[in-house]
Residue, then its C-alpha position, 0 to 999 in steps of 0.5 A: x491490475x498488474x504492478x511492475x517495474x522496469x528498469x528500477x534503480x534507487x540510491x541513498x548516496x552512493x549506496x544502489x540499493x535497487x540496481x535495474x531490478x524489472x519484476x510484474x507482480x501477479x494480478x490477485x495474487x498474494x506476493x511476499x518480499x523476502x530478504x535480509x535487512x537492507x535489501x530494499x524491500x521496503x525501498x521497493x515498496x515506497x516506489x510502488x507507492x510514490x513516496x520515493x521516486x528511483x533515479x531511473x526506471x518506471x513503476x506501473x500500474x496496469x499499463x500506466x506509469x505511477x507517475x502519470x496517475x493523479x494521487x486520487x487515481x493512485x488511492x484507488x488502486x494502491x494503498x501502503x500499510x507499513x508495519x512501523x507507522x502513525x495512527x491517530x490514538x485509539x482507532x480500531x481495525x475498523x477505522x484503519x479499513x474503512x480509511x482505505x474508502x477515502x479516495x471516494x469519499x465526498x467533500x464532507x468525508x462521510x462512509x455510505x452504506x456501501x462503503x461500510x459494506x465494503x468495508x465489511x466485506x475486505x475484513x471478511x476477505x482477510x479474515x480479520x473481522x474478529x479484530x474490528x473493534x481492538x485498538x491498533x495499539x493491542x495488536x502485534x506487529x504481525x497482526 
């Protein structure tokens, strides 16, 4: 499901830091944002996830604006791990993954079989499964 933007721009103040910016990231792909510090890539970012709205432009996901989606809807397609963020102390990489599995989850919050499975099979995919059971506070940034 492609994500793309049209027409973006975003200020703090006075300051545009995104100014009409119109970019499609490539389906299945992996995308890395490069620049120097203040650039917005991380103003990009929060619009792609809602939490931070542009004054003009849209974000989309496939054909549909982000702003139309349910957060539920969002969840599911869509996750934001910033490098800089707050965990609960002690969870592992395992427990951070398995919170991806949250938007569908039943009201007692409970991980099935299969989302334990899914789990497993996107800390294979990322190559990350020797991480599991290490401590968020034992990785690098990077990691």
């Amino acid at each position: 499901m492609t994500l793309r933007t049209e027409n973006l721009t975003v200020s703090y103040g006075t300051d545009k830091v995104l100014n009409d910016v119109s970019l499609s990231l490539p389906t299945g792909k992996i995308t890395a944002l490069i620049g120097p510090n203040g650039c917005g890539k991380s103003t990009l970012l929060n619009c792609f996830s809602r939490l931070l709205m542009p004054q003009s432009g849209t974000v989309f996901l496939g054909d549909n604006p982000i702003n139309m989606l349910s957060s539920r809807q969002l969840a599911r397609r869509l996750s934001l791990l910033p490098q800089h963020h707050l965990t609960p102390e002690g969870i592992t990489v395992q427990e951070l993954v398995s919170y991806g599995r949250n938007p569908w989850l039943s009201l007692w919050g409970r991980l099935s079989a299969e989302d334990n499975a899914r789990v497993n099979v996107a800390m294979n995919q990322t190559r990350i499964n020797h991480l599991a059971v290490r401590r968020l506070t034992e990785l690098s940034g990077g990691q």
